[in-house]
Backbone as a ProteinNet text record, in pm:
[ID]
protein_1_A
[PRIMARY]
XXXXXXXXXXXXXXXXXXXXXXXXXXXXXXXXXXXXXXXXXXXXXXXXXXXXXXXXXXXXXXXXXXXXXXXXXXXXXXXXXXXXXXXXXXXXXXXXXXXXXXXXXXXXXXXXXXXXXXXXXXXXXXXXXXXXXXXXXXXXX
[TERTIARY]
-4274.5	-4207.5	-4140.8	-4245.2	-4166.1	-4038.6	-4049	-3937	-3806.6	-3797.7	-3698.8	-3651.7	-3728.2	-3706.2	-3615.8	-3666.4	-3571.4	-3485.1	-3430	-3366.7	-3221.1	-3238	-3160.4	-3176.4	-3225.4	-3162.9	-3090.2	-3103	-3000.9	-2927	-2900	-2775.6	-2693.7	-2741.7	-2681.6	-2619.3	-2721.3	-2668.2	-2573.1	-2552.6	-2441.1	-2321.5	-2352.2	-2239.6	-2131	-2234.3	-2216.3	-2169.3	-2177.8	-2147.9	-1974	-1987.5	-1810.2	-1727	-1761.4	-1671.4	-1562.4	-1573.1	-1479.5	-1392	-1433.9	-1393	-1304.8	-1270.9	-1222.9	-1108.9	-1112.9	-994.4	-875.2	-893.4	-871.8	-799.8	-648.4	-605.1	-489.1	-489	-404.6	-261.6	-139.6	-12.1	54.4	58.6	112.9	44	-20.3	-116	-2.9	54.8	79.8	212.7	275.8	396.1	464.1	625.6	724.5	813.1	753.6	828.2	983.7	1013.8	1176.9	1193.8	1139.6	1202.9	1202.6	1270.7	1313.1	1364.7	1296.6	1382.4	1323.5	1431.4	1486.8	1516.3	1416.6	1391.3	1449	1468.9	1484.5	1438.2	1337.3	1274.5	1206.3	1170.2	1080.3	947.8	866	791.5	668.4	631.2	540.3	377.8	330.8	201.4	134.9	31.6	-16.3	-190.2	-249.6	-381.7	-415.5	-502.5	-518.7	-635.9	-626.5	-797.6	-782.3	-916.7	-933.3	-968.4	-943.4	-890.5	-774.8	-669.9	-522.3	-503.6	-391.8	-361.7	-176.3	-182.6	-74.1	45.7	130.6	213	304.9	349.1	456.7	569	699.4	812	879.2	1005.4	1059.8	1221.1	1230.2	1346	1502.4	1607	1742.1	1819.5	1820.8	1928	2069.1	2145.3	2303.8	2330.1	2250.7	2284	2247.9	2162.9	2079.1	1912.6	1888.3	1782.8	1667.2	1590.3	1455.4	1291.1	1303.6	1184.9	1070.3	971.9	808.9	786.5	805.3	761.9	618.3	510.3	396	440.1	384.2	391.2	260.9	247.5	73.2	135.5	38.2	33.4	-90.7	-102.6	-251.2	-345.1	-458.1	-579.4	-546.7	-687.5	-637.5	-618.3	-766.9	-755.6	-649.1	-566.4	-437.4	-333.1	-307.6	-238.8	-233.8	-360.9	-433.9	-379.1	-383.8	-340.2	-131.8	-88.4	35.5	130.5	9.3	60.2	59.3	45.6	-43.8	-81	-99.7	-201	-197.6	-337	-346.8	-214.7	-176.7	-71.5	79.4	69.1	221.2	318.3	268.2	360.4	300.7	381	326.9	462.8	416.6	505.5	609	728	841	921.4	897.6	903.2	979.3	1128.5	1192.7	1197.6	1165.1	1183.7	1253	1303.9	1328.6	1210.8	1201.5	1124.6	1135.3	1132.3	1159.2	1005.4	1072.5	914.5	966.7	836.9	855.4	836.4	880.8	831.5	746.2	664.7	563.1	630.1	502.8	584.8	591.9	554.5	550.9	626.7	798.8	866.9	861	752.4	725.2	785.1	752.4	726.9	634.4	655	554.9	625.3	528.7	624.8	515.5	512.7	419.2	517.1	487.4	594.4	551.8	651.9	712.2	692.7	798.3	865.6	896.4	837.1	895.4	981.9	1075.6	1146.9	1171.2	1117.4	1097.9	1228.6	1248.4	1375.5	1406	1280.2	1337.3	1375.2	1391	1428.4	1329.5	1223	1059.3	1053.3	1019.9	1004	872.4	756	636.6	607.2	561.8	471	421.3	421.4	318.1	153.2	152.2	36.1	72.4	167.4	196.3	111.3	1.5	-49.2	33.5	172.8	240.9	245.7	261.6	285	171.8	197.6	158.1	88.5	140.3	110.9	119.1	-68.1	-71.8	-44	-20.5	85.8	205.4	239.4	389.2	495.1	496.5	525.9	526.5	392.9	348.5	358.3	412.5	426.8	628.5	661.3	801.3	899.1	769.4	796.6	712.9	621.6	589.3	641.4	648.8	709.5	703.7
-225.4	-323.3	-256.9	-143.4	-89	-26.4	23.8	102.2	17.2	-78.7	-170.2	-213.8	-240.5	-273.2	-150.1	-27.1	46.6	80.3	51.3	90.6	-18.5	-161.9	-246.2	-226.1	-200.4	-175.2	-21.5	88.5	192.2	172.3	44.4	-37.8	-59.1	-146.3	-202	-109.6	-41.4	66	137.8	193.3	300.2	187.3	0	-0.1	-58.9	-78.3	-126.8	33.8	161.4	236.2	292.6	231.5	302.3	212.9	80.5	-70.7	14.4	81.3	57.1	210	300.5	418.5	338.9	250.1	226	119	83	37.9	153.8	285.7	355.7	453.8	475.7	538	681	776.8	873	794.2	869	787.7	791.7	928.3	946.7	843.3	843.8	704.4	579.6	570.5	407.3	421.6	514.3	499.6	635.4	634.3	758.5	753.9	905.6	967.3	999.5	966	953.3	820.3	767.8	569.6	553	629.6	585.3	425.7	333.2	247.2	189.1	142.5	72	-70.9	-103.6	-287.8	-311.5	-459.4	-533.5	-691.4	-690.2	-836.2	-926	-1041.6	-1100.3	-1075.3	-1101.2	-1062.1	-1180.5	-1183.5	-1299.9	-1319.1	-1218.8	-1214.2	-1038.7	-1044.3	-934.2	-889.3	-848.1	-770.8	-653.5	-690.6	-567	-513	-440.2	-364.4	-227	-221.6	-74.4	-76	16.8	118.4	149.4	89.2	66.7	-138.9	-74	-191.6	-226.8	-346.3	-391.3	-494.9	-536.8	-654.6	-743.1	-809.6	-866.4	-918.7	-857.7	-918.6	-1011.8	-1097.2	-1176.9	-1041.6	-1071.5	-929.1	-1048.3	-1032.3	-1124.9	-1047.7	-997.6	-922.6	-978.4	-862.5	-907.7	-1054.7	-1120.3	-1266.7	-1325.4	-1365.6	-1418.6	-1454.9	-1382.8	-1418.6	-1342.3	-1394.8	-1359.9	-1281.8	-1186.6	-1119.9	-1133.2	-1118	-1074.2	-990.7	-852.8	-739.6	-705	-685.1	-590.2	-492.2	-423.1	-289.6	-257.5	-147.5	-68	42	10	117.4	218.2	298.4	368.4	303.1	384.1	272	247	137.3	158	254.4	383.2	512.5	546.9	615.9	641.4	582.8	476.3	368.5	338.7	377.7	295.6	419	556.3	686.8	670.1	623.7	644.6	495.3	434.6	285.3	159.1	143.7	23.5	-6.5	-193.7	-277.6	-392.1	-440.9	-600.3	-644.1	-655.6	-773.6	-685.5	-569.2	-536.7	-602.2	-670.8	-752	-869.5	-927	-1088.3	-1158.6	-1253.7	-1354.6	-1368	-1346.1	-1411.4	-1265.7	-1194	-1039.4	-973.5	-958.8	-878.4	-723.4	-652.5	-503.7	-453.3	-329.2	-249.7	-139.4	-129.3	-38.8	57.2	191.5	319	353.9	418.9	385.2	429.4	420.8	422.5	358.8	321.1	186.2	213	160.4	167.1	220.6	272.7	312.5	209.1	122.3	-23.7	-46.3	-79.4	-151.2	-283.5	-256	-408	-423	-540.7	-556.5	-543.8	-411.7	-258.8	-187.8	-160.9	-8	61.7	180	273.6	315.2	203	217.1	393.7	412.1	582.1	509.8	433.8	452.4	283.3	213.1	71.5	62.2	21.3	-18.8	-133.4	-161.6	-272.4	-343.5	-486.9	-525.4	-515	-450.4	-374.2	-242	-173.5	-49.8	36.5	19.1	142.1	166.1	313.7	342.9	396.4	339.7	363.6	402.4	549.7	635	467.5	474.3	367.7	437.5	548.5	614	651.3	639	659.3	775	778.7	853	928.4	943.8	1052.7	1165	1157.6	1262.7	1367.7	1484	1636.1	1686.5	1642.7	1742.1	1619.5	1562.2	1448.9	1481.1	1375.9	1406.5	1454.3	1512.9	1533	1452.9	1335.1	1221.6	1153.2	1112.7	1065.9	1125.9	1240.6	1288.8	1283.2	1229.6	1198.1	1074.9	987.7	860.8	785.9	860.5	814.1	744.5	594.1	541.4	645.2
1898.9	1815.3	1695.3	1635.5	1503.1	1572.4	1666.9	1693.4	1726.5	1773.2	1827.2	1667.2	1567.6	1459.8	1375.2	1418.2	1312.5	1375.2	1525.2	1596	1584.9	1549.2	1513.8	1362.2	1295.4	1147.5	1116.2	1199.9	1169.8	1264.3	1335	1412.7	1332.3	1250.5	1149.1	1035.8	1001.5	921.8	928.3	1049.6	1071.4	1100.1	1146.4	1153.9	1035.2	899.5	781.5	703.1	711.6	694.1	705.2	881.2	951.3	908.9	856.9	854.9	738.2	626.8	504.2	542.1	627.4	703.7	761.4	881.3	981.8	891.3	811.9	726.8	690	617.5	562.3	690.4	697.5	770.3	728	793.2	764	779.9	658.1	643.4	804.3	873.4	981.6	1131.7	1132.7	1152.4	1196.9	1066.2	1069.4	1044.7	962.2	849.7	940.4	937.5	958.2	921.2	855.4	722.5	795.2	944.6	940.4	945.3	896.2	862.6	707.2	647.7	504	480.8	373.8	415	217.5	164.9	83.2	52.5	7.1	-3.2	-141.7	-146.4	-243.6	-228.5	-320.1	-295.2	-390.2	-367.5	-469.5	-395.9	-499.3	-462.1	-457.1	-375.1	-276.3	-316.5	-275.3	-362.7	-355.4	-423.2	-411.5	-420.3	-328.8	-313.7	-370.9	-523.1	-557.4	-535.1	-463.2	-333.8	-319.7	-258.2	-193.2	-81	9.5	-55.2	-101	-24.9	-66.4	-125.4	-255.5	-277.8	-157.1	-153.8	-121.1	-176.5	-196.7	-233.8	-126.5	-146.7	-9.9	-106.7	-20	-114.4	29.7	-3.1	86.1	68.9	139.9	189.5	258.7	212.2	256.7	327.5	469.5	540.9	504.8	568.4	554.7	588.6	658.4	771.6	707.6	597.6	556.1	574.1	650.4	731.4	660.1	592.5	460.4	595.8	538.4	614.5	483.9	519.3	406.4	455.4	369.8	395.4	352.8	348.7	367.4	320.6	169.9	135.5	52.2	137.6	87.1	-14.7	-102.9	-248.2	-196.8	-301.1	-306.5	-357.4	-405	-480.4	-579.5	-651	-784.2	-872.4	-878.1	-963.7	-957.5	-853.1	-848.4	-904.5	-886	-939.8	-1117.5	-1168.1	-1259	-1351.6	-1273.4	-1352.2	-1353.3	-1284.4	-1242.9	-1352.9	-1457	-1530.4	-1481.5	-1355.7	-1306.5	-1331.3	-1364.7	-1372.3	-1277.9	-1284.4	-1155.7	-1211.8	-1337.9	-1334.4	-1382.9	-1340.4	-1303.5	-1216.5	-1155.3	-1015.8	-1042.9	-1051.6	-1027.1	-932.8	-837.2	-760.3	-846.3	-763.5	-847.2	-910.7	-973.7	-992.6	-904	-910.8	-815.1	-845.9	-755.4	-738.5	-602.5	-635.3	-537	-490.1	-404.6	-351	-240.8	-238.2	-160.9	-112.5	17.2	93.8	246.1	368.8	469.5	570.2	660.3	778.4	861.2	883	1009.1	1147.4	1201.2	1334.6	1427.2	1428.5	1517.3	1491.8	1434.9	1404.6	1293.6	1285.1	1190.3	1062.8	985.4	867.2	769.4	785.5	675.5	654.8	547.2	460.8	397.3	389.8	260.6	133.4	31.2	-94	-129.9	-196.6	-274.5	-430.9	-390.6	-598.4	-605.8	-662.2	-677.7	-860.9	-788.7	-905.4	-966.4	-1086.1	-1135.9	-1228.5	-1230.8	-1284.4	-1463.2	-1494.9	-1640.2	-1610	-1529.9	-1536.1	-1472.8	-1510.2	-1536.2	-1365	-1316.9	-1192.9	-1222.5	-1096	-1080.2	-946.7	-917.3	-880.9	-799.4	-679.2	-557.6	-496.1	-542.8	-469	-370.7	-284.5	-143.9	-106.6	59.4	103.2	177.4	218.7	232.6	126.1	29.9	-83	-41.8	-22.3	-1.2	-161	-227.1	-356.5	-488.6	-495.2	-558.9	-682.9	-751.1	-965.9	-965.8	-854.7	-859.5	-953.9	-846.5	-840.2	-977.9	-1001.8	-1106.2	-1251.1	-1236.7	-1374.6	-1432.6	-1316.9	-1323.7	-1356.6	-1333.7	-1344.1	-1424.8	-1484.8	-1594.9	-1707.2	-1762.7	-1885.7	-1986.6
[MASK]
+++++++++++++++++++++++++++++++++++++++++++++++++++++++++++++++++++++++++++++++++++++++++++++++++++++++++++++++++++++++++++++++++++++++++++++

């Protein structure tokens, strides 16, 4: 009996362990770095989490036709070092944003550099970047 017992609790364990791993993916993974792509949007709402934060803007093609894009930031530390705050973005808040598209075709992106409608360009965390602070020491306010 003890054994069946610790045998379903380091069940559990290991599988309460892999759950926040199996969120957390390499950029090449998901995102390609030959799909540069360049948004402009309002912005819809936003999740500020970990391990990656995200936002959603509504996107207006040439036709008119409004997409919601999905765009993953880095965490917060990252973020939090780069002038980020929860309430840097709020709904309604148009930016541009540089970044890369998913390899699925979808409506995703891994933001680079979001540009905000006062001017200020902020460092996204993006998990593509090779050589972390780069970035962030450039676009610093």
């Amino acid at each position: 009996m003890k054994a069946r017992v610790l045998t379903v609790v380091g069940g559990v364990g290991l599988l309460l362990a892999t759950a926040p791993a199996s969120a957390h993916h390499a950029f090449t993974a998901v995102f390609d770095a030959s799909k540069p792509v360049k948004l402009t949007g309002a912005v819809t709402k936003v999740d500020w989490r970990n391990p990656h934060a995200w936002f959603y803007i509504d996107v207006t093609d040439e036709t008119g036709k409004v997409t919601n894009w999905a765009l993953e930031m880095g965490g917060s530390t990252v973020l939090f070092r780069n002038g980020w705050r929860p309430s840097t973005l709020k709904p309604g808040d148009v930016v541009t944003v540089e970044g890369n598209a998913a390899r699925d075709g979808g409506s995703r992106a891994n933001a680079r550099v979001v540009l905000m409608s006062t001017g200020q360009r902020l460092f996204a965390g993006s998990s593509q970047d090779t050589q972390p602070g780069q970035e962030s020491q450039e676009n610093r306010p």
